[in-house]
N, C-alpha and C positions, 0 to 999 in steps of 0.2 A: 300789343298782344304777343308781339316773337319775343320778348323780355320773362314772358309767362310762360315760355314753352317747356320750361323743368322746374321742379321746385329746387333743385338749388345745380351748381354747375359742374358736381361731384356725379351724377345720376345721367344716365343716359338709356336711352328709351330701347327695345325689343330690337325696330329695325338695326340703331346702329352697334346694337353688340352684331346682329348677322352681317350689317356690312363691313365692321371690322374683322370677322373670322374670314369671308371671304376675301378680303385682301390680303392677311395672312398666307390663306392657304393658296393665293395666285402667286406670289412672294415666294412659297416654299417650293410650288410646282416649277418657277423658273430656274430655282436651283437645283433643276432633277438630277445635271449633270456632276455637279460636285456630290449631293448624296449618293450618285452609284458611285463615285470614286468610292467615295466613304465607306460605304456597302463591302464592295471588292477588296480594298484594303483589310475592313474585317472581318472578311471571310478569311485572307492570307493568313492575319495573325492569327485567328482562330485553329485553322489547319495545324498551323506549324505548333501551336501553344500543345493543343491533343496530341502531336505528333512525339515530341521531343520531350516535354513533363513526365517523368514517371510515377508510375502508380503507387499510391501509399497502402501500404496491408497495416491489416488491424490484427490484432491478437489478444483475446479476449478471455477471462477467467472470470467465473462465477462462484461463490461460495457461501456458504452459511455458517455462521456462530453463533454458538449459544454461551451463553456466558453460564459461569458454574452456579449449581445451586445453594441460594445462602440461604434460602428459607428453610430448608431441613436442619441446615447446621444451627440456625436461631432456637428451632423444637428441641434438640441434642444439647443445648447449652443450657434450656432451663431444665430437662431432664435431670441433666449429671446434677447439675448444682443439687439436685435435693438428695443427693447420696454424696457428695463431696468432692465431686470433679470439676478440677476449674478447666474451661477450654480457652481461658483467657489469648496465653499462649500460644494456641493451636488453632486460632482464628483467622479467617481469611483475608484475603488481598484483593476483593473486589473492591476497595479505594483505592488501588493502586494505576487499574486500570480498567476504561468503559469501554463496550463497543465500536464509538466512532474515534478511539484512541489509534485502533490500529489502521484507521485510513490516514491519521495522520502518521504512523510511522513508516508506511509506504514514502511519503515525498520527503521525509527524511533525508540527510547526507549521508549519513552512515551504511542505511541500508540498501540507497542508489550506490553508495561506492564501494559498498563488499560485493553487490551483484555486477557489477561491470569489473571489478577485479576475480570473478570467476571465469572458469572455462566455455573458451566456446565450442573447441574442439581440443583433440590432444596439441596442439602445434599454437593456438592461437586462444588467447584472451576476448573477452566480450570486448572491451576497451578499445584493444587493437581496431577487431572488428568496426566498429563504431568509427574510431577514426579513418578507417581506410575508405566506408563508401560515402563520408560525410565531405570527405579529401579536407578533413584539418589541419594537415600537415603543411599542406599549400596556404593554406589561409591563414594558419596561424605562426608562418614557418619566419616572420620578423619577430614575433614575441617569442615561441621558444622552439626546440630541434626537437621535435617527438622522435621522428623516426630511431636517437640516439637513445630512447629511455626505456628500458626494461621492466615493463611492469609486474613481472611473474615473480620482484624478487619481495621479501616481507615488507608489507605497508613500514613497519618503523624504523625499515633504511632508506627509506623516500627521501628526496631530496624536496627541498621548497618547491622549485616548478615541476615536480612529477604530482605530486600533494593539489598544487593548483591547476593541472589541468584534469585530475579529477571531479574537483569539485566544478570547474566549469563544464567539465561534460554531464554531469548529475544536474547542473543547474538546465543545459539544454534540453535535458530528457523530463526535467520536471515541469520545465514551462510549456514543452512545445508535442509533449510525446506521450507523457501518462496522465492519463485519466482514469481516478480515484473515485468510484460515488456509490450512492444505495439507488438502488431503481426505484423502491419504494419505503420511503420512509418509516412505514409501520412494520415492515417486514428483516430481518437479520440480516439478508441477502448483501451482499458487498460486491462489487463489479469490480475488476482491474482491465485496463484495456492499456496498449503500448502501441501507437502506430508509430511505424517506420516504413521507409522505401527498400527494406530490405529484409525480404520476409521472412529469412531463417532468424536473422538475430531479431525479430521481433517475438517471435516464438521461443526460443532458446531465454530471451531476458525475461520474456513476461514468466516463465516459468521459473525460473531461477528467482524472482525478485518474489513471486508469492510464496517460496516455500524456505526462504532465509526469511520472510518477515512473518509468516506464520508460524516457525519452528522458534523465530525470537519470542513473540508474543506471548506462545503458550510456556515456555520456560521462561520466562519474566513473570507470568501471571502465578506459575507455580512456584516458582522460588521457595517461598518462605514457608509455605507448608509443606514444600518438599525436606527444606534443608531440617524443620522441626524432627519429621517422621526420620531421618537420617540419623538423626541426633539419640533419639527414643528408640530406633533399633540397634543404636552400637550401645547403646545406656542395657538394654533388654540385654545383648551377647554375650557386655562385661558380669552383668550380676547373675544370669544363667552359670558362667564360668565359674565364679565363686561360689555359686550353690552346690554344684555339682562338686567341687572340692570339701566343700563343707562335710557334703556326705558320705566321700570317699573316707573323709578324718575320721565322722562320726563312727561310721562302720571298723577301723581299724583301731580308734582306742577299746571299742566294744571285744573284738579278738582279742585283744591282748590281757583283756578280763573277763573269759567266758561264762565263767560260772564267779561272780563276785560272793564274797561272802556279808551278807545280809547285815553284820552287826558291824561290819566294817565300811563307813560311810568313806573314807580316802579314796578307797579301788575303786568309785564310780565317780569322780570330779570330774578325769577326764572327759570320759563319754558324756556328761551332763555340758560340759563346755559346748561338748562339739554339738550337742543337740539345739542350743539356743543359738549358736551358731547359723544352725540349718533352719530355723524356725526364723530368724530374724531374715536371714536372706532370702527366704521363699515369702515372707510377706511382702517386703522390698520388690521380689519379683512378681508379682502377684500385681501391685499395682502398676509398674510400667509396664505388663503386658496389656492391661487395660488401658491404659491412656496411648500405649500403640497401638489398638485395634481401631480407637479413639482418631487416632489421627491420621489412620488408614483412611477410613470414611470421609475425614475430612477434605483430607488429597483428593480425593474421587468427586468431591463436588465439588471441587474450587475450581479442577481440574476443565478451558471451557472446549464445549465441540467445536472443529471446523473439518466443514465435510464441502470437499469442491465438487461441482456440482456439471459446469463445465469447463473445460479446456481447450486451449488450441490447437486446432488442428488443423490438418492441410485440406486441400488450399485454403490458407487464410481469406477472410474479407478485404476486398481490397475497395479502392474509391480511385475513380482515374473519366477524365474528360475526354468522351468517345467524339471521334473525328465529327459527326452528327452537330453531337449538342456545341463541340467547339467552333466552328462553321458557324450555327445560328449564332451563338452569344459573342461569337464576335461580330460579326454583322450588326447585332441592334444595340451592343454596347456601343461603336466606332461612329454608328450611325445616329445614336441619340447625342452624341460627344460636338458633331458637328452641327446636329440641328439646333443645340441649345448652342453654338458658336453663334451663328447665322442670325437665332433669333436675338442675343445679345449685340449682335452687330447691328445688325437694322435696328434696334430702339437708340444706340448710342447714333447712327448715323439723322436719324430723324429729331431725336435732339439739340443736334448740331445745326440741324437746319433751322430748327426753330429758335433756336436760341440767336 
C-alpha cells in the first residue's frame, strides 16, 4: 500500500509542500545575520545613490498643427475651370509633407545640429554647453581635443572631427534625451520633451530645437506656393509697368494731334497704335491680377497652423531619487540579490549531497 501513496512520483501531497516551505523558511531565519548585512549594505548604497545622482529636468513643449486647407482649394479649382482658370500650377504641397513628418524632422541630424550650433548665451554655444556638464572632453579626450575646436565659426569650415563630434552629440541627444510623440493619436497635439541634468540648456535647447524646426517646416510646406505667388507678383509689376507706359504713349501721340482732321486717316495711326497697345496690356494684366488673387488664397490654405500651447518654464520638472525612496530600494533590491543567492546555494548544495 506505501507503493500507492501518490499516483505518480512527480506529485506531492498538502502536508509536504507545508513542510517543505517550513524548512525553507527555518533555513532563511538562520541566515538572519547575513540578510541584515545585506539589508545595511542596501541601505548604504541607496543613501549614497539619492545622495550623489543628480536630478534630471524635463522641459517640455506642447503644440498643435493643422495642416492647410486643401478642401477649399479642390471647390476653387472646379470653380475656375468653368471660366478658364487652370490652378494646375498653383496647387498645393500637401504630398510633400504630413503631420507626423514633422516629428520625424525633430530627430533629424540636421536639425539637432543647427540647434546645438546656436546660442546659449552671448559668450557660449549650446554644444559647448553640452560638452562642458556631460565632461566630453575628458571622456572623449583620446579620440579627439574638443576643447581646441571652435564651433562658432560657419558649419562649411568644419573640419572632419568637429562635423563628427556633432553628429555624435545629436546622436546622444536623440537616443537618450528627446522625446518626440502625440499624447493622442486622434488629436494634432505634438509633445516635445528634452530631459537633461542641466536645466537651463534643457530649456534653452528645447526651445531653440522647436522653433528652427517649426519655422523649417512651415517654409518647406510653403515653398512652392509661395515661390508661384512671387513669381505672379513680379509677372503683375512688370506688365502694370508697361501699361502704364502704354498710356503715357497713348495720351502723348493724341497731343500731338489734337484736333485730327477727320478725312485724313495718317494723323490717327499713331494714337491707334498706342491704343491696342493699352488694350492688349490691360487684358494681359487683367488676367494675372486674377490668377494672383488666385494664388493669394491659395498661399493662405496651404499655409499649416502651429500654435504652441505650452512651454517651459522654471522650475522645470525634474525626476531624482529622494534619500527615503533610495534607502528602501536599496534595502530590498541588495536583499532580494542575496536571498535568491542563498536560495540557489542551498539547492546546489543539496544536490550535491544527493548526488
Amino acid at each position: 500500500m506505501a507503493e500507492n501513496k501518490h499516483f505518480s512520483d512527480n506529485q506531492f501531497t498538502l502536508k509536504e509542500v507545508i513542510q517543505n516551505l517550513r524548512d525553507w523558511f527555518r533555513y532563511f531565519l538562520s541566515q538572519w545575520k547575513t540578510l541584515l548585512l545585506a539589508g545595511l549594505i542596501g541601505v548604504v548604497l541607496g543613501a549614497l545613490v539619492s545622495i550623489f545622482k543628480k536630478p534630471v529636468f524635463h522641459a517640455e513643449t506642447s503644440f498643435v498643427l493643422e495642416e492647410g486647407d486643401t478642401g477649399s482649394l479642390s471647390q476653387m479649382s472646379g470653380l475656375a475651370s468653368l471660366v478658364g482658370v487652370n490652378l494646375g500650377s498653383l496647387g498645393s504641397t500637401s504630398g510633400l509633407f504630413q503631420g507626423d513628418n514633422i516629428m520625424e524632422l525633430y530627430k533629424s541630424d540636421r536639425m539637432l545640429g543647427e540647434t546645438l550650433l546656436s546660442p546659449f548665451s552671448e559668450e557660449e554655444l549650446l554644444i559647448d554647453r553640452f560638452v562642458t556638464f556631460e565632461e566630453l572632453d575628458e571622456k572623449w579626450s583620446s579620440k579627439v581635443d574638443i576643447p581646441s575646436m571652435d564651433f562658432s565659426i560657419s558649419r562649411e569650415e568644419f573640419s572632419v572631427a568637429q562635423d563628427s563630434v556633432v553628429k555624435e552629440v545629436a546622436k546622444l541627444i536623440r537616443e537618450k534625451q528627446l522625446a518626440v510623440s502625440k499624447p493622442d493619436r486622434k488629436l494634432s497635439i505634438i509633445q516635445v520633451s528634452i530631459s537633461s541634468k542641466d536645466e537651463a540648456f534643457a530649456k534653452v535647447f528645447n526651445e531653440t530645437l522647436v522653433n528652427k524646426v517649426n519655422t523649417f517646416y512651415y517654409e518647406t510646406k510653403t515653398k512652392k506656393t509661395g515661390e508661384n505667388l512671387a513669381i505672379l507678383q513680379s509677372q503683375a509689376d512688370s506688365v502694370r509697368a508697361i501699361l502704364d507706359e502704354s498710356i503715357g504713349a497713348y495720351a502723348s501721340a493724341q497731343d500731338r494731334v489734337p484736333n485730327a482732321n477727320p478725312l485724313l486717316s495718317t494723323a490717327t495711326i499713331e494714337s491707334r497704335k498706342r491704343q491696342i497697345d493699352v488694350q492688349a496690356s490691360g487684358a494681359v494684366y487683367q488676367e494675372i491680377v486674377k490668377n494672383l488673387e488666385i494664388a493669394r488664397v491659395n498661399h493662405r490654405n496651404n499655409s499649416p497652423l502651429i500654435q504652441i500651447i505650452d512651454s517651459p518654464r522654471y522650475p522645470l520638472k525634474r525626476t531624482e531619487i529622494l534619500l527615503v525612496k533610495g534607502i528602501v530600494l536599496g534595502a530590498v533590491i541588495i536583499g532580494l540579490l542575496v536571498l535568491f543567492g542563498l536560495y540557489f546555494n542551498r539547492l546546489y548544495q543539496k544536490h550535491v549531497q544527493e548526488s
